[in-house]
VEXNU-467447 format. One line per 4 residues: number of its first residue (from 1); their letters; for each residue x, y, z of C-alpha. Coordinates in pm, whole numbers, padded with zeros to 5 digits. Example, Ala and Ser with C-alpha at 12.3 -4.5 7.8 and 13.67 -1.06 7.14 Angstrom:
# residues 2
1> AS> 01230:-00450:00780  01367:-00106:00714 $
***
This chain:
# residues 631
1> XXXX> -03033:11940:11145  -03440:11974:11105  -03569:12108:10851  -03810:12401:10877 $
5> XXXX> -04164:12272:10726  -04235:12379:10361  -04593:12597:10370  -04880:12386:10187 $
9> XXXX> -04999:12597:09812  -05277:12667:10034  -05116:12841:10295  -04925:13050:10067 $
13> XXXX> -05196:13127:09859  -05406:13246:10219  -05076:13462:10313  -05093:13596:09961 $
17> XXXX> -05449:13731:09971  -05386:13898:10315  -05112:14036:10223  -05302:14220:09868 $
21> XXXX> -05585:14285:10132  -05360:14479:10333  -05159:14676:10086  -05497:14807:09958 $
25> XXXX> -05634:14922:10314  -05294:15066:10370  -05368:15254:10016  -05707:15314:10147 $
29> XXXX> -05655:15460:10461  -05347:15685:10364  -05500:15799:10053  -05794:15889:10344 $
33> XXXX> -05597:16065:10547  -05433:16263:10291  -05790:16358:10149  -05880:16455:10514 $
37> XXXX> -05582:16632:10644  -05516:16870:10326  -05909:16955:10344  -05944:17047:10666 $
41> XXXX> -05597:17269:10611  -05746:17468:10289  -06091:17459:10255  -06290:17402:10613 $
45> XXXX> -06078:17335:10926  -06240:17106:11192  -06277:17144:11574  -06010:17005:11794 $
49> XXXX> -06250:16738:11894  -06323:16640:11542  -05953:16671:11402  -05758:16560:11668 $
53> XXXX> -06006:16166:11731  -05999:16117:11309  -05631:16236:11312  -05527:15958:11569 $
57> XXXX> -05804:15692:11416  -05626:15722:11067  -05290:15722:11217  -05341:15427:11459 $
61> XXXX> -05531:15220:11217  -05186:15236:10940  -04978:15159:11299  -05176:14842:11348 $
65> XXXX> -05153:14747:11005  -04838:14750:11057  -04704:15132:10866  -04442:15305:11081 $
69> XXXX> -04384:15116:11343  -04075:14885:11503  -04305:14598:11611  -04484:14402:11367 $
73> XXXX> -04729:14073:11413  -04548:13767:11316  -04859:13537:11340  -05193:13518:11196 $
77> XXXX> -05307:13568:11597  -05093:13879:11593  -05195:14061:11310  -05591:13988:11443 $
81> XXXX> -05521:14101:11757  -05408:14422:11564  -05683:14472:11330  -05958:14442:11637 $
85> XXXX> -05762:14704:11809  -05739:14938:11514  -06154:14885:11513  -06215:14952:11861 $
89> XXXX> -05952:15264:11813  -06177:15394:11486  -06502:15294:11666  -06396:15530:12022 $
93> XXXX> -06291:15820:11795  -06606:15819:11621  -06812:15787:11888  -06596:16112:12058 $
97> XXXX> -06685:16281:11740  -07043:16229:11714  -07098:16286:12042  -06887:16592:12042 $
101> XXXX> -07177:16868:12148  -07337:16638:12394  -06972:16530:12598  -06934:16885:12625 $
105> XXXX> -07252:16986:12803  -07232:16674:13021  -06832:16726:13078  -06884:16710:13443 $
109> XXXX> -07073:16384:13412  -06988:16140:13182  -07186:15864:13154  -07043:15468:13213 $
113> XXXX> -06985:15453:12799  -06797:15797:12751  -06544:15645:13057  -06550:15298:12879 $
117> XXXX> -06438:15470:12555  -06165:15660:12722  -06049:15367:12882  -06004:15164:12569 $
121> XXXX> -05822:15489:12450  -05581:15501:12718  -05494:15152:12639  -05508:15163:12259 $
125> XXXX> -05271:15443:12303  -05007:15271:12547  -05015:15026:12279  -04960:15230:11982 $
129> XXXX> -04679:15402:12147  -04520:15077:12240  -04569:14970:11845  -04407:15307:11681 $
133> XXXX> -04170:15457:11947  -04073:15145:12193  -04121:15105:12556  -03908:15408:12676 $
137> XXXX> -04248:15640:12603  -04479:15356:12755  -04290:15360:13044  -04338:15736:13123 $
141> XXXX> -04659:15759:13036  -04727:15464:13250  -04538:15646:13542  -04780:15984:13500 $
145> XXXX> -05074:15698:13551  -05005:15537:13842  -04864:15875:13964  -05211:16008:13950 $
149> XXXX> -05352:15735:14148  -05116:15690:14380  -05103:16069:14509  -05236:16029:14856 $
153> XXXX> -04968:15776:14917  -04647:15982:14804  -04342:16118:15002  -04299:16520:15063 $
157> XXXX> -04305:16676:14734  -04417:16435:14534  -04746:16417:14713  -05113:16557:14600 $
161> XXXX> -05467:16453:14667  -05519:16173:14429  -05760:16077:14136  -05951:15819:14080 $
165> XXXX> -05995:15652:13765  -06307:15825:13638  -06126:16139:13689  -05833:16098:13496 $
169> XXXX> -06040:15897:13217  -06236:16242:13262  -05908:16454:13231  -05734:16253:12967 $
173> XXXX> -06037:16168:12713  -06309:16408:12739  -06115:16741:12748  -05871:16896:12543 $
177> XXXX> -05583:16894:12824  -05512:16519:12763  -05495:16312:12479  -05640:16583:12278 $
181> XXXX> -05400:16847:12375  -05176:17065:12217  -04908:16782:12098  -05151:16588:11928 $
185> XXXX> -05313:16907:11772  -04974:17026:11622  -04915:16635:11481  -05306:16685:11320 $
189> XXXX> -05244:17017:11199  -04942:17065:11046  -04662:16729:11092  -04886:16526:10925 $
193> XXXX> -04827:16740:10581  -04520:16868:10630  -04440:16486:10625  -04646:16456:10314 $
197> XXXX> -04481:16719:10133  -04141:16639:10199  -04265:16252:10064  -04404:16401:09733 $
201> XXXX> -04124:16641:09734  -03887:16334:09740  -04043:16140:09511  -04051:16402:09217 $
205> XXXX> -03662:16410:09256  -03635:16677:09562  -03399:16501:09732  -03183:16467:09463 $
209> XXXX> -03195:16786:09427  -03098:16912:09756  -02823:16650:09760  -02686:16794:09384 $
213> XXXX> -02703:17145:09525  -02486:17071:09833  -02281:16886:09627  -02221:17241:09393 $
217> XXXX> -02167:17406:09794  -01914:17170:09934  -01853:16880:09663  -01524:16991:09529 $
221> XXXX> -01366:17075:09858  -01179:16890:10084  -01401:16602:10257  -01641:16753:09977 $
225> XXXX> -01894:16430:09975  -01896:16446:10341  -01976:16826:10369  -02205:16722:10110 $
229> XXXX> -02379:16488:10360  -02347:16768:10612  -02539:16995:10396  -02758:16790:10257 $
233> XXXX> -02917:16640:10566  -02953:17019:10714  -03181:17090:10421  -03346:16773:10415 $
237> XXXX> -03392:16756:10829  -03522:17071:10810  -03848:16932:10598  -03836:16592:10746 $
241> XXXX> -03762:16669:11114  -03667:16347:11254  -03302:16205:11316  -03351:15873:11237 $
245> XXXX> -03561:15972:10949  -03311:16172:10765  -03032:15933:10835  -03219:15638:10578 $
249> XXXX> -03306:15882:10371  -02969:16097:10287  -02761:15854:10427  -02829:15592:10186 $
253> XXXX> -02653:15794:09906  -02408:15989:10140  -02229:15763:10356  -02107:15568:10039 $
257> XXXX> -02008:15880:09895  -01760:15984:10166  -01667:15603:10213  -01569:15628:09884 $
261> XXXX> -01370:15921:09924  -01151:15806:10169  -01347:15822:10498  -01366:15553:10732 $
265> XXXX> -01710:15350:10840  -01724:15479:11138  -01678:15849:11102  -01924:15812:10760 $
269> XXXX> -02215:15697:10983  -02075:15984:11274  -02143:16257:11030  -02438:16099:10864 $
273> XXXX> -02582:16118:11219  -02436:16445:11348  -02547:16648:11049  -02925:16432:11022 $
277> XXXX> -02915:16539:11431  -02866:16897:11301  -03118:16912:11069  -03418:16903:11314 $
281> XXXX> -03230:17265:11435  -03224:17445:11080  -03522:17671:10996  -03742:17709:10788 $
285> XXXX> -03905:17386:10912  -03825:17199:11208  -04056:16955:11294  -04301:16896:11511 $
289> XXXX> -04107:16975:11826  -04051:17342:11712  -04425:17387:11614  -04542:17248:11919 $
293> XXXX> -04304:17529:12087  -04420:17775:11879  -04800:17692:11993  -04705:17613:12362 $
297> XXXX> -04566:17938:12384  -04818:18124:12172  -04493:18266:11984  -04533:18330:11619 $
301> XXXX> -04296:18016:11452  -04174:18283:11176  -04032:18435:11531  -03917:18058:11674 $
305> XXXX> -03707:17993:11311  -03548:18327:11297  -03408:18270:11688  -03319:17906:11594 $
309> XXXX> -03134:18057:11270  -02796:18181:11461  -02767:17834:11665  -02814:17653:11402 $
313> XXXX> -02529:17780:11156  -02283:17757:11490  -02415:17373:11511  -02328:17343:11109 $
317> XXXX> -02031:17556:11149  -01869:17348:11394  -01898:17013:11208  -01822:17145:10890 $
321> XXXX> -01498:17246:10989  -01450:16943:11223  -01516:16762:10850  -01247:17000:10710 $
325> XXXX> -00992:16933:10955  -01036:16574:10935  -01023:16555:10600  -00715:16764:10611 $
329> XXXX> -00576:16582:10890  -00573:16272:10672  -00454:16426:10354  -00750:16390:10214 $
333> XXXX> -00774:16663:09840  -01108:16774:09702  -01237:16673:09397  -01230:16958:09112 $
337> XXXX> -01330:16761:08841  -01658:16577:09033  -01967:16588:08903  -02306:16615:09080 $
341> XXXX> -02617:16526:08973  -02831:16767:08703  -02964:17050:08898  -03142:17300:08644 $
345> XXXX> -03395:17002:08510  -03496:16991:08887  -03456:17362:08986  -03842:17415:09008 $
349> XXXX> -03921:17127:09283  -03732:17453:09550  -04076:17652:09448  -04282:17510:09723 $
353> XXXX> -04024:17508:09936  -04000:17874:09884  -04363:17943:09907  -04370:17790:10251 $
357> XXXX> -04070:17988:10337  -04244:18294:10239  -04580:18205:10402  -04466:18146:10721 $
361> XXXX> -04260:18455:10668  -04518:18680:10633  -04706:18523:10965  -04926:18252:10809 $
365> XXXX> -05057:17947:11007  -04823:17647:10931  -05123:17463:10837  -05202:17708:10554 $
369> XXXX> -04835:17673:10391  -04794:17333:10439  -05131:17282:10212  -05026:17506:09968 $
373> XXXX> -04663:17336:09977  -04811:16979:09877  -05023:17165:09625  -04745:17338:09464 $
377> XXXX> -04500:17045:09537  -04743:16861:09302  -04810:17109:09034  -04449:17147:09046 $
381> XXXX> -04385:16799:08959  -04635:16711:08689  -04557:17072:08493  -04179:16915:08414 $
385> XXXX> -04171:16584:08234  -03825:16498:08420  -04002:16530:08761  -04346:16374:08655 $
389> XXXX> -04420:16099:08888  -04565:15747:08777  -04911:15633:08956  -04647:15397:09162 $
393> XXXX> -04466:15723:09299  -04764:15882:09422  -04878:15513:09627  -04529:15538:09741 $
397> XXXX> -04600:15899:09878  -04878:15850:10029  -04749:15517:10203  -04427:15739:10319 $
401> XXXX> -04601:16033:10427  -04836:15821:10641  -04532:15626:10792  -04329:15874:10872 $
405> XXXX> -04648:16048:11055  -04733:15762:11256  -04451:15766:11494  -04513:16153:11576 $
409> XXXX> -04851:16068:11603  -04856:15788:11871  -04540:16032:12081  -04769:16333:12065 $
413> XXXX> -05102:16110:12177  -04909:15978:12457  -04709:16243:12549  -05080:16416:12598 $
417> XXXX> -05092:16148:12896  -04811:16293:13046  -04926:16637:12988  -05273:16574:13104 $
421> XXXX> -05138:16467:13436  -04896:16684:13511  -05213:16962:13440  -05407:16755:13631 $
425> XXXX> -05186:16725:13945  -04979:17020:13945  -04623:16808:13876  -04501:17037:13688 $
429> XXXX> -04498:17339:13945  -04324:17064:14187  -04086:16968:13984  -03983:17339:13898 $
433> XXXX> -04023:17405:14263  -03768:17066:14319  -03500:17204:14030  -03508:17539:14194 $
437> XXXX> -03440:17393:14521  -03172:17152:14432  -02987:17451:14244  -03047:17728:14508 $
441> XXXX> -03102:17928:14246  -02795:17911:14064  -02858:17955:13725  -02628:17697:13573 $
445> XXXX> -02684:17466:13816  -03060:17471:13677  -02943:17476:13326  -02746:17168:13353 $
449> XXXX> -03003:16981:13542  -03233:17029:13287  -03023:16959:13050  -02947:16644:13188 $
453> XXXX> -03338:16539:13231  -03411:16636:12875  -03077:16387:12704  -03172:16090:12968 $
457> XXXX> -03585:16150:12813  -03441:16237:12461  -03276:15882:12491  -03589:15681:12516 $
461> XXXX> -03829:15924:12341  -03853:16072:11972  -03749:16428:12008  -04148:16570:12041 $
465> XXXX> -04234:16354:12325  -03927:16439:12515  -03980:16802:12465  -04359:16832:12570 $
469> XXXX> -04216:16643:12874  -03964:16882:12961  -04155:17160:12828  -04419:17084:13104 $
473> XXXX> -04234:16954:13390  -03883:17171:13340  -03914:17517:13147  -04131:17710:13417 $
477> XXXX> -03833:17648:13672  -03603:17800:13386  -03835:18096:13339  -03877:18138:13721 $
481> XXXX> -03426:18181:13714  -03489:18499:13438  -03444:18291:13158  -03716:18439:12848 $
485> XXXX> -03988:18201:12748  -03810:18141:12415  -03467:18075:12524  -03614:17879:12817 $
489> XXXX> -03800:17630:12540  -03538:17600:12302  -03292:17496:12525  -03477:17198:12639 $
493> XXXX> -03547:17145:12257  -03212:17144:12152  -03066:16897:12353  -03409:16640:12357 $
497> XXXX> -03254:16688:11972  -02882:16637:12038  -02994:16306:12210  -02999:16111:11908 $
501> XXXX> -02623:16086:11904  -02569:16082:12345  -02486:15728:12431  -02565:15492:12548 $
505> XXXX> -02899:15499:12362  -02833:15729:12037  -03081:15629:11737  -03009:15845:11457 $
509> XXXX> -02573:15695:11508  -02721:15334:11540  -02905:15369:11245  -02627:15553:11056 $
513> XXXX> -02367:15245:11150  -02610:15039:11001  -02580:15170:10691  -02188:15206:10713 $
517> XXXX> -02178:14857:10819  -01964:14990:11122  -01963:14959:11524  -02281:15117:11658 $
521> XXXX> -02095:15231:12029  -01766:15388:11819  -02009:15543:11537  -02217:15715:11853 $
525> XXXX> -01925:15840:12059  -01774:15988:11720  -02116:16140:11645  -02150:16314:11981 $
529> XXXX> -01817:16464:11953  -01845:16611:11611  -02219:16731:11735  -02051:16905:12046 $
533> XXXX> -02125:17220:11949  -02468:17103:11990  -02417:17088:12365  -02271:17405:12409 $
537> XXXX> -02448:17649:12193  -02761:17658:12403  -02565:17805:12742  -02466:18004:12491 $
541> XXXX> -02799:18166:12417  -02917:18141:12715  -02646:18373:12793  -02573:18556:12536 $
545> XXXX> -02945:18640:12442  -02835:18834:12130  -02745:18500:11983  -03140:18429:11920 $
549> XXXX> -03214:18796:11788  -03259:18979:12151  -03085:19250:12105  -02908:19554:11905 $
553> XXXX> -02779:19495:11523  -02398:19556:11690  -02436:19312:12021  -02574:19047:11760 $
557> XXXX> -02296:19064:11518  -02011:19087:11799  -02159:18772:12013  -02225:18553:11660 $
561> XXXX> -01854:18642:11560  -01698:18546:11886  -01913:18233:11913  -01812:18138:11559 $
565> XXXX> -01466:18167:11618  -01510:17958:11930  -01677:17652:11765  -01408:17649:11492 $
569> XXXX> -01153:17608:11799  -01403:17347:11947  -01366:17121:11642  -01002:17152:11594 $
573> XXXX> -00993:17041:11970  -01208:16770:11880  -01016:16665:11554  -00656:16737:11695 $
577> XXXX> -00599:16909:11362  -00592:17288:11287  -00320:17400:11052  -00136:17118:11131 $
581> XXXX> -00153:16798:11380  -00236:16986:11763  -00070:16794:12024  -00255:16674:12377 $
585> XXXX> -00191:17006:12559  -00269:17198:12256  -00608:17057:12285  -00672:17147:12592 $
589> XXXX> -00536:17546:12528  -00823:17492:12240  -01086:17344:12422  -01041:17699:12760 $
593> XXXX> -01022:17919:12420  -01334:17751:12288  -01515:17773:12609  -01391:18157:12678 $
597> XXXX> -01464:18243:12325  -01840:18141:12337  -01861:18279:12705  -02032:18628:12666 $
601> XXXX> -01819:18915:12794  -01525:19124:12670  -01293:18973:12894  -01384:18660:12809 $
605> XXXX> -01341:18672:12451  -00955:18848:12529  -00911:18529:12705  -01048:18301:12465 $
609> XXXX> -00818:18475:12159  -00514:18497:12413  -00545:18076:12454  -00554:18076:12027 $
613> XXXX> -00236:18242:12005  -00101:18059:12289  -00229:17680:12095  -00075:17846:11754 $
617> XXXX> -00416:17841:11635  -00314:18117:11343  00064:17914:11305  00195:17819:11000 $
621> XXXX> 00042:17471:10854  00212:17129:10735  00173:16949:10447  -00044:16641:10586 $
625> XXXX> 00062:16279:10537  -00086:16069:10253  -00446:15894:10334  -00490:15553:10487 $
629> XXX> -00668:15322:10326  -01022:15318:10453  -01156:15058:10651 $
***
């Protein structure tokens, strides 16, 4: 067998340098950013043109050096190729912003440099998206290119007049309809901090702390660690909004937990990633996706969390008691005597969390609160001695706050291609034209269309991207059917969320059977079923309007009891377990009453509890058998 050469002293002494070179421009540039970002927020906001360019520059520059991303360099070539594309990527941005004044009077006729810039930040952009996200967003942004060019040239529908490459450099770099546009203004103004101040937040000990306090909710029930996980991961997707995100971070302490308690691999990593899915759904904050909906549809997001609150506690609902019934199916007891982690040392890091809460609450910009919440988050944690964090906490901050803002970065700049074009080129009137058409106007014919276009983009793109798609190519068709504005957004948000756990490409379960050390395929299919309510509950609003606050105190209360009651007879479909074991054809009886239950309509909730008492869904229980061992 050969041997693999040993590096000379000399090379590992070169390798050693670059690597304490880069750790301290990665220090550099986040501590940069952070400076920039929380400035602009409380003391002098910038233009878009000034923001949005720095914003990207900072961001791109920590992708290249390799923060956030899924590709790295693996030779000396590589990592140079990197750092000269991180320059040119600073050096385009700067020039945008010093030239801001003068590319706007001369918007009509940029000059041979402004259309040389843009084109390196087309490219520089492709590139960063293939770094952080992976080819699935390259590839569609790649499409919306050549789409643009190749108009003339197109069959029926698909056809328009065509732009040339000046044009769409034009449309895409020099305007704020492309790169610059709203995505990549709501990853600038207010992702960026949120993901700041849920990394400061975590570092004082707030993620302990939400994990102790949803261990005093569910911990000493039965399946308690793995409600635990399911609570846990709502309150910490809320702050983090990403999948995959949440997964690594609760996951690392939960999915042991419930292993431990006699869970098996793969259903640890299917609630790990059902519940981290979830998370992105649960107000107060939920990500960039939601404020991007919020700003897309100029709704007030204190208006977009208080819809999303309903759905989301049918999502939680409906895998909490799938947990139960699992855990009861397998004999599993709770745990009376377990003991969390301290909770009242840590009580003040929920402060800033309330303070955002309240902020956005009482209408303020999510920029504004999600300053004040790193502030506070701070103060908070240097005013307690158990919470004060070392100088090596807050480099560890800053270094996750920039990483996990990367990756929303590059979607949103990209995703601005998309946008930009379909602006450009009037797509997205076709392709609501083309959903209308293929669904004669039959309203759940539309819905499930769209639904299906937003879990095959949700597959390949972080949840953002695949909702600014959607957002722009299938939501007017929606509205144009009589769906509202909100209901019409949210339902293409909620499933480009429930994606992370659709096979065959589901992130958040692969990354959750990584950490349970279990089969990624069996993890995902297990996570989509315990996330089904995830698939109904937005027909359900859509629907039943009441279920997102649109309508009187009575309809809202009678439509969220119903639909509760159906997703509680959706999981003990799912299970097989209710009172007792449920039989094949006692399934199905609970799958119609599900269905009929979360159907709006008197008769259909007389159906729905007719098919409960049919499946003995209120019959007398049976003492389970004792646990398998886990495996």
């Amino acid at each position: 067998m050969q041997r693999e050469p040993v590096p000379r002293p000399a090379e590992v002494a070169s390798a050693s340098k670059g690597q304490v070179w880069r750790r301290r421009a990665i220090l550099f540039i986040a501590t940069l950013a952070a400076l920039f970002h929380l400035y602009g927020a409380g003391f002098s906001p910038f233009t878009a043109l000034v923001q949005r360019p720095v914003h990207l520059a900072l961001m791109g520059t920590l992708a290249f050096l390799g923060i956030g991303v899924r590709v790295r360099p693996k030779s000396r070539l590589g990592w140079g190729v990197n750092f000269a594309f991180a320059a040119v990527l600073v050096a385009c941005a700067l020039y945008l912003v010093s030239e801001n004044e003068a590319l706007v009077a001369r918007s009509a006729t940029p000059t041979g440099l402004d259309l040389a810039a843009g084109a390196v930040v087309v490219g520089a952009v492709l590139l960063l998206a293939r770094r952080a996200t992976g080819w699935g967003l390259v590839v569609v942004a790649t499409a919306a290119l050549l789409y643009a060019l190749a108009g003339p040239w197109l069959p029926g529908i698909l056809a328009h007049r065509g732009y040339g490459p000046s044009r769409l450099i034009e449309q895409l770099f020099l305007s704020t309809e492309g790169i610059w546009g709203v995505p990549l203004g709501v990853s600038a103004d207010f992702v960026y901090l949120f993901v700041l101040f849920g990394a400061f937040l975590d570092v004082a000990g707030g993620g302990a702390l939400l994990i102790a306090l949803a261990d005093r909710v569910a911990g000493r029930t039965r399946g308690g660690p793995a409600k635990t996980a399911a609570v846990a991961s709502a309150f910490m997707g809320s702050l983090s909004g990403s999948a995959v995100a949440n997964v690594v971070t609760t996951g690392a302490f939960t999915i042991p937990l419930m292993r431990r308690s006699g869970f098996r691999r793969f259903f640890s990593g299917a609630i790990e990633a059902a519940a981290s899915t979830g998370g992105q759904l649960m107000p107060p904050v939920m990500g960039a996706g939601a404020f991007i909906l919020a700003t897309w549809t100029n709704i007030p997001y204190a208006r977009v969390a208080l819809a999303a609150a309903i759905p989301a506690l049918l999502y939680y609902a409906a895998l909490l008691w799938a947990i139960h019934f699992r855990a009861c199916k397998m004999g599993l007891a709770g745990s009376p005597d377990a003991r969390g982690e301290p909770v009242l040392e840590r009580i003040h890091l929920l402060l800033p969390v309330l303070i955002i809460v309240v902020m956005l609450a009482m209408g303020r910009s999510p920029m504004r609160a999600a300053f004040w919440g790193v502030v506070i988050s701070v103060l908070a944690a240097y005013a307690v001695p158990a919470t004060r964090p070392a100088v090596a906490d807050l480099v560890k901050a800053l270094r996750k706050g920039a990483s996990g803002a990367v990756q929303v970065a590059a979607a949103c700049a990209a995703a601005g291609i998309v946008v930009g074009v379909a602006s450009l080129t009037g797509i997205g009137l076709r392709m609501s034209e083309l959903i209308v058409v293929i669904s004669q106007g039959n309203l759940l014919v539309a819905l499930i269309l769209t639904a299906m276009g937003s879990i095959v983009l949700g597959m390949g793109l972080p949840t953002t991207a695949a909702y600014v798609v959607l957002a722009a190519l299938g939501a007017p068709a929606l509205v144009e059917l009589g769906v509202p504005l909100l209901g019409a957004h949210l339902f293409i948000f909620y499933f480009g969320c429930i994606s992370n756990v659709t096979p065959p490409v589901s992130l958040a379960a692969y990354a959750a059977a990584g950490i349970a050390d279990s089969p990624p395929l069996k993890t995902a299919w297990t996570a989509m079923g315990l996330a089904s309510a995830g698939f109904l509950v937005p027909f359900m609003f859509v629907y039943a309007p009441p279920l997102i606050l649109s309508g009187t105190a009575a309809q809202i209360a009678i439509t969220t009891l119903t639909a509760m009651i159906g997703v509680i007879a959706l999981a003990g479909a799912v299970i097989g377990y209710v009172r007792a074991p449920v039989g094949p054809w006692r399934r199905v009886v609970l799958m119609g009453a599900a269905l009929a239950l979360i159907t709006p309509g008197l008769v259909w909730d007389g159906v729905g509890l007719a098919l409960l008492l049919l499946a003995g869904f209120t019959g007398p229980g049976r003492t389970p058998a004792a646990p398998a061992a886990p495996a």
